[in-house]
N, C-alpha and C positions, 0 to 999 in steps of 0.2 A: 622614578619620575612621576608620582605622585601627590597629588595635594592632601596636606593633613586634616582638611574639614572631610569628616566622617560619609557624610553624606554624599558629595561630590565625591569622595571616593569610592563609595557603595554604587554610583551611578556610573561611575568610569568604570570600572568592573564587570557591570551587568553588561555596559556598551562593548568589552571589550570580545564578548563572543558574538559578535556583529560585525563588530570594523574589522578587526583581526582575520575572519574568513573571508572576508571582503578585500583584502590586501593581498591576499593568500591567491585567490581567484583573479585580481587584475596581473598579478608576476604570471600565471601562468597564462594570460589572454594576451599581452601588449609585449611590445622589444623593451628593452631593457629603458634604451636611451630615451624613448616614450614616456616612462614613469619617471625618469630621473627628473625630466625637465616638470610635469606636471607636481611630482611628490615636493621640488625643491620649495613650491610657493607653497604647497601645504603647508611644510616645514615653515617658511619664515612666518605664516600669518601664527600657528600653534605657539612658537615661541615667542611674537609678538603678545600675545593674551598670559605667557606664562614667564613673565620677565626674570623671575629668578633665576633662572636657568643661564640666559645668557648673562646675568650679573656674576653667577658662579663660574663658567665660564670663564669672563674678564679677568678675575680676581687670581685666578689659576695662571695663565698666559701669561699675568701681568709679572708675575715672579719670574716664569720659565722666559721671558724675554728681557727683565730686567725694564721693564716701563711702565707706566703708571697707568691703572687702568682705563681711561680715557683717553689712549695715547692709539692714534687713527691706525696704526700696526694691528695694535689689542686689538682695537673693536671690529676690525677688517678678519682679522683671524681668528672671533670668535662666532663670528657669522657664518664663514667657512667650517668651522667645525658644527657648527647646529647644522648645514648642509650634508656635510659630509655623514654624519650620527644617520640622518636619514636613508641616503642614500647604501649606507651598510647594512641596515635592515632589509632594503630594498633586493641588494643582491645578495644576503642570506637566502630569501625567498626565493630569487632566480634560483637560486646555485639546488635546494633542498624541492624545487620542484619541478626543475628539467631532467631530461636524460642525463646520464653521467658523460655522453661526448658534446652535450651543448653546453652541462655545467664546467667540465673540461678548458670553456673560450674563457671564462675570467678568470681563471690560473696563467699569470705571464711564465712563472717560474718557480722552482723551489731550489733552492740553495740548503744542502746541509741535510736532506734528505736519510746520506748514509749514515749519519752520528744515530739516529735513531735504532738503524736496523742494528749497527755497532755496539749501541747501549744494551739492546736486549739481549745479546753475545756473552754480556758480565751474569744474565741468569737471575738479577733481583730484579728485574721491571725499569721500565723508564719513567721519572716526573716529566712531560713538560711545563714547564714555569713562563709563566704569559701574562699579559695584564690586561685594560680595559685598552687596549690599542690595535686598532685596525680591525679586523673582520676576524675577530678571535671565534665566530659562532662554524664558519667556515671548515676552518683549520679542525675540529673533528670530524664531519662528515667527507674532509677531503680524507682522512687516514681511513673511514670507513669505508670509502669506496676501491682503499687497495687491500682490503680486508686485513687491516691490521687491529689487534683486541685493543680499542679505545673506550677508555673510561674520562668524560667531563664531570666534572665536580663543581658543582651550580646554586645558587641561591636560588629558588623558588621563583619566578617572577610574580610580580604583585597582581597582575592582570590574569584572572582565572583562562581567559581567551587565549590568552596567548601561551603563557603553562601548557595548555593540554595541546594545542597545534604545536609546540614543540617537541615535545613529550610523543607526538605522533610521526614525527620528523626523525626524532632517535632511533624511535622503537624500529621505523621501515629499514632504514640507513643502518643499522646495528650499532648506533652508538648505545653503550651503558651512562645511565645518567647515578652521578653521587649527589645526592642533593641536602644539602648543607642544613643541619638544626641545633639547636643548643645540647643534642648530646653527644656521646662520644661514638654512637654508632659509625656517622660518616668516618672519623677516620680510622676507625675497622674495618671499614670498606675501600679503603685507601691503600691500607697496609694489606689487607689480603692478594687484592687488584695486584699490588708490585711483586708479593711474596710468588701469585702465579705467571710474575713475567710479565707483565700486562704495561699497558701504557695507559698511563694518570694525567689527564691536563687539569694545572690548577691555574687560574689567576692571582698572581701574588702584591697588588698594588695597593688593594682595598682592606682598613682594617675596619669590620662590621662591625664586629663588636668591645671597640675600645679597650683590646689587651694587647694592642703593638706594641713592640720595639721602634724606639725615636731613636732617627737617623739623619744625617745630613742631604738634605734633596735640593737642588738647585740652588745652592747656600743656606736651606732654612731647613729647622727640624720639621719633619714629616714623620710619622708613624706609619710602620707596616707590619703586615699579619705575621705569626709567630707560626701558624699550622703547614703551610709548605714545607720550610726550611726542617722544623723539628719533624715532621715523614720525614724527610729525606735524610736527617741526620739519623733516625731510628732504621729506617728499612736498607739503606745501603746503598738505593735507585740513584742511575745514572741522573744527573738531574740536567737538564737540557734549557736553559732560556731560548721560546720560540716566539716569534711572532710573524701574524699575516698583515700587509699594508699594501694598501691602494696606491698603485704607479700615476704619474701622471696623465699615462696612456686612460686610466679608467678600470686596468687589471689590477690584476694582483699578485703581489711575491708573500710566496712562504718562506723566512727563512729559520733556520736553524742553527744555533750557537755551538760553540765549543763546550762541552760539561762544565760545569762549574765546579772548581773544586771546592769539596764540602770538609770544613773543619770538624776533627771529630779528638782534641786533647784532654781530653778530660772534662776542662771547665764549660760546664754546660751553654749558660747565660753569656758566655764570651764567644763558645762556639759559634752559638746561634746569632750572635748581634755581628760576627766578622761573614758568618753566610749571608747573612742579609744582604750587610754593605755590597756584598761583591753582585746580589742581586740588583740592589737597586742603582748600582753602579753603571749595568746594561740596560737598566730599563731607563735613565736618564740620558743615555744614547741615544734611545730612539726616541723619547718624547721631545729631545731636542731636534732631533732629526724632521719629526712629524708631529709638530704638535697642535694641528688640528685634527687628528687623529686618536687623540688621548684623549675617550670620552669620560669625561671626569665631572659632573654638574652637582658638583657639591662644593662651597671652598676647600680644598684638598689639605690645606695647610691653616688654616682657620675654621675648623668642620665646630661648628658651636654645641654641636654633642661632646665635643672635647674635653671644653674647659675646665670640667673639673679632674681630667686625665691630666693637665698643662700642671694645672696648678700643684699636685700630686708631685709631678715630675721635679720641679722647681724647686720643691720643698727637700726632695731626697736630694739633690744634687748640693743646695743650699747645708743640709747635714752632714752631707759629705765633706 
């Protein structure tokens, strides 16, 4: 959530080992319910100044509900989720800077708990598979605090401020960070992590770099990442869809799915496009379930770095 003029984003960066320990410092000084209410107007005036955001937003919703972006549902729920995006941050913070028995009070519950210790039983490692939904940042420092060998698998954040306070947040907590780059180191560090039993959280909604597998999402082709599904078709890992989501109450439930069964027949590119589907099968559960909670501020299904992915596609399907 960056702006692409160079400068304003060299200036948001520099600001960002400022506000960043400054945010860091009010979770540990105020209650929770304190910050929510002061941070939510934060939140609305930021995204008032940064309207894409809530356009991408709209535009997203307006699929997953079936109405037309302007349509007083849409815009009511994508203001709730500009709220909510904040507020998750917020209780990141709580959660990575209290005791572990005050961090403890925003866990309502975890469902599915045993499928993990289960997975690790089979000897090649667990994936968790997760997306941009609910308090995914959470969800490994909760496993760290039952000392369980948790590996996150991360994109760099753009904000040097924020990188290294979390970077500081892992290192204390014992999470291992995999941190995502155009080689193929990370998933040697993927494959090793499972080979020693270990548990791998990956997010599997977001494809960075324009090599997904198109699949049907809420009626409409969507794209997603090929590097979960193919670990888990290479290494063997139980592979678990998990996710953390905010109750009404204000808490939080972890739950944990049934393995997914992973296709492994031969044909590779079939393999991997039926794993998919059956991922993005569950993950279209929940984003129906919760979908101010699926922070997604890009059009998801009109991502304009695409287009020349669309039209590619179109072209082979059209030869076919």
């Amino acid at each position: 959530m960056a702006s692409r003029n160079p400068v304003l984003r060299a200036l948001a960066s520099a600001a960002s080992r400022v506000w960043f320990p400054a945010a860091i410092a009010t979770a540990r000084a105020f209650p929770r319910a304190a910050i929510h209410r002061g941070g939510g107007a934060l939140a609305r005036a930021y995204y008032t100044l940064r309207p894409k955001y809530h356009h991408a937003a709209r535009a997203n919703l307006a699929v997953i509900l079936g109405q037309s972006e302007d349509a007083p549902e849409v815009r009511q729920l994508a203001d709730a989720m500009l709220a909510s995006h904040f507020a998750a941050w917020v209780d990141f913070l709580q959660f990575a800077t209290r005791r572990p028995e005050e961090a403890a009070r925003l866990i309502e519950s975890v469902t599915g708990y045993s499928r993990i210790v289960e997975g690790r039983l089979g000897g090649k490692g667990v994936l968790l598979l997760t997306a941009h939904l609910g308090n995914w940042e959470v969800g490994g420092l909760m496993l760290a605090q039952v000392n369980q060998p948790i590996h996150v698998v991360l994109v760099p954040d753009i904000f040097p401020g924020v990188e290294r306070q979390r970077r500081r947040f892992h290192e204390r907590l014992g999470v291992h960070e995999i941190r995502v780059d155009h080689s193929f180191v990370p998933t040697l560090a993927v494959l090793r992590a499972l080979s020693d039993n270990e548990i791998v959280a990956m997010q599997g909604d977001r494809d960075f770099d324009n090599t997904g597998v198109a699949l049907p999402f809420f009626g409409r082709e969507a794209f997603f990442p090929r590097g979960p599904l193919r670990v888990a078709m290479a290494s063997g890992a139980t592979v678990l869809p998990a996710f953390i989501v905010r109750m009404p109450n204000g808490r939080y439930r972890a739950i944990v799915e049934e393995p997914l069964p992973i296709e492994r027949n031969g044909d590779r590119d079939a393999d991997l496009k039926e794993n998919l589907r059956r991922y993005a099968a569950i993950l279209e559960k929940y984003v129906r379930q919760y979908p101010d909670q699926w922070y997604c501020f890009y059009p998801f299904w009109d991502d304009p770095s695409r287009r020349g992915r669309r039209a590619e596609t179109a072209a082979t399907k059209n030869a076919s």
